[in-house]
N, C-alpha and C positions, 0 to 999 in steps of 0.2 A: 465574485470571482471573475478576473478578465484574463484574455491571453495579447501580446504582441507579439509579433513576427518582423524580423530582420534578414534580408537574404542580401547584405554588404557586409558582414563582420560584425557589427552594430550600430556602423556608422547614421542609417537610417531607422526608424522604426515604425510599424504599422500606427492606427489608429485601435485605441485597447477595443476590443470584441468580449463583450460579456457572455461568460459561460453556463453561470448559473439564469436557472426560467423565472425567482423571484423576483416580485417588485420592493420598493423600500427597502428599509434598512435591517440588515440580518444581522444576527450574530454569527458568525462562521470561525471555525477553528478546526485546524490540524489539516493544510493542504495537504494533499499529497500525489506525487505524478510517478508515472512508467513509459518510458519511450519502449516501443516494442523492439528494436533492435536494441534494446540494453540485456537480453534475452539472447543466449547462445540459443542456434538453430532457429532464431526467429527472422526473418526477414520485413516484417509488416509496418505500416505508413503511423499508425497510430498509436495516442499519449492517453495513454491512460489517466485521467484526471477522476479524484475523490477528494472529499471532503464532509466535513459533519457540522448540520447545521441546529444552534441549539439555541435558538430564535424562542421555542417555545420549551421553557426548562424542566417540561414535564414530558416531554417528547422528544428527545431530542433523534435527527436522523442522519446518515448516513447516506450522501449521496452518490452519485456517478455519472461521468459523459463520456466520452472520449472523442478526440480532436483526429481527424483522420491529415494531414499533412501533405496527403498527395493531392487532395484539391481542399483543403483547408475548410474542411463541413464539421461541424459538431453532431454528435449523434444525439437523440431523445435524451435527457436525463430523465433516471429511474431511482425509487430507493430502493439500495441496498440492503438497507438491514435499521431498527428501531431502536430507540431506547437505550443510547450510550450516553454513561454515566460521568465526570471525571471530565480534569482538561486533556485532552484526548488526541493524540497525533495517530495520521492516517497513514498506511502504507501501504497502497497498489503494488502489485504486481504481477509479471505473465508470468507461467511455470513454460518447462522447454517443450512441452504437446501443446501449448497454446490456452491452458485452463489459466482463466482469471481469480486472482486473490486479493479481497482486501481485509489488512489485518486492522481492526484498532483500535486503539489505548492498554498497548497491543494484547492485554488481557481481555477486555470486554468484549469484542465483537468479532468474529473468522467467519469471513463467508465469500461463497466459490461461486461461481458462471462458466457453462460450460457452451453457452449462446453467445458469446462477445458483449458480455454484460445487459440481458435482455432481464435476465428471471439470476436468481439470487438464492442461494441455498448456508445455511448457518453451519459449521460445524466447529469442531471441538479447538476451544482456543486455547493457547498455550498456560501452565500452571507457574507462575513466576511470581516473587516473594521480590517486592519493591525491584521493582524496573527503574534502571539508571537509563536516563535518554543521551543520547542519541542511540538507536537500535538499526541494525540493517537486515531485510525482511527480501531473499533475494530468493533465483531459483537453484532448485539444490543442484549437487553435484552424482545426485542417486543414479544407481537402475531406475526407478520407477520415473517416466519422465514429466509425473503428474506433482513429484515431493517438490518440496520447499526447505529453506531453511531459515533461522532467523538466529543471529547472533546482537548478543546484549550484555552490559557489564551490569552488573546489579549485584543488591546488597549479596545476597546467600554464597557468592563466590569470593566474599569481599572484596568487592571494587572489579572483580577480576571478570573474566568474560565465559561463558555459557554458549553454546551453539544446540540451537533445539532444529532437529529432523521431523518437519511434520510427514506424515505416510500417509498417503492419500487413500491409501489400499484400507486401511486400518483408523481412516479416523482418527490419529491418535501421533501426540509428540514424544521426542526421546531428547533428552536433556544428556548433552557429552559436558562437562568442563575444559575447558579452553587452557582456563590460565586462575589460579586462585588468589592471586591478587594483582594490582598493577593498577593500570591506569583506568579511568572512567567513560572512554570513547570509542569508540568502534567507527570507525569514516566509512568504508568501503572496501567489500571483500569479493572479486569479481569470481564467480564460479564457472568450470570447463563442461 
């Protein structure tokens, strides 16, 4: 995994800076980033960066750094979480108190950081019957400013979209239907 940096538009770009602390050749699959200002009431310098590394296909892991931007440091990577199964896309995110989430495959694996991703805690992942990708995994629009939300088109709605409320309070998702049929993508749903 490497990052470049551009500060002309694109017209320049840095030399690639490698993320990941591996040597040799990895198998890696399902980046996935969080700018902290994509985060209503966030103001913060850093890109949340995850990804799952499944080098060894009897272990596979779930990684994490993050790129802080205001002097361009990577922080320790840590594993997040074990043993995800599946081709697997990854989805960081902040919630609006600042609580780290990363969701993924987006069944197999939910787990929180309440230390700016130091230590990692699992909890209850979403119950969803064939997930259509693309999914958007953002922070909710709740009272609680620890919730989330995650919208996805998948089969049980036929084709159509699903918006699941995880409740932080509660450990626990709440599945609304969206729309029961339509299209199969969901791009981007920015919440207030």
């Amino acid at each position: 995994v490497f990052y470049v940096k551009t500060t002309d538009g694109g017209q320049t770009w840095s030399t690639p800076i490698k993320v990941n602390n591996e040597a040799g050749t990895r198998v890696l699959q399902g980046l996935g980033v969080w700018f902290d200002k994509d985060t209503p009431t966030q103001t913060g310098t850093k890109i949340m960066i995850a990804w799952y590394d499944r080098s060894d296909p009897n272990n596979g892991l779930l990684l994490y750094k993050f790129l802080d931007t205001s002097n361009d440091s990577l922080s320790a990577q840590v594993t997040a979480g074990t043993s995800i199964s599946g081709n697997t896309a990854v989805y960081p995110c902040r919630a609006k108190d600042g609580t780290l989430y990363i969701l993924a495959n987006p069944t197999s694996l939910f787990m929180k950081s309440v230390d700016e991703g130091v230590n990692w805690t699992q909890r209850t992942s979403p119950t969803m019957t064939t997930p259509v990708s693309p999914n958007s995994f953002l922070p909710g629009f709740f009272t609680d400013q620890k919730d989330m939300m995650l919208v996805a088109a998948e089969a049980e709605t036929g084709g159509g979209y699903a918006m699941r409320h995880y409740d932080d309070s509660a450990n626990a998702w709440v599945t609304t239907i969206i729309q029961n049929a339509g299209g199969t993508q969901v791009n981007r749903i920015n919440s207030a």
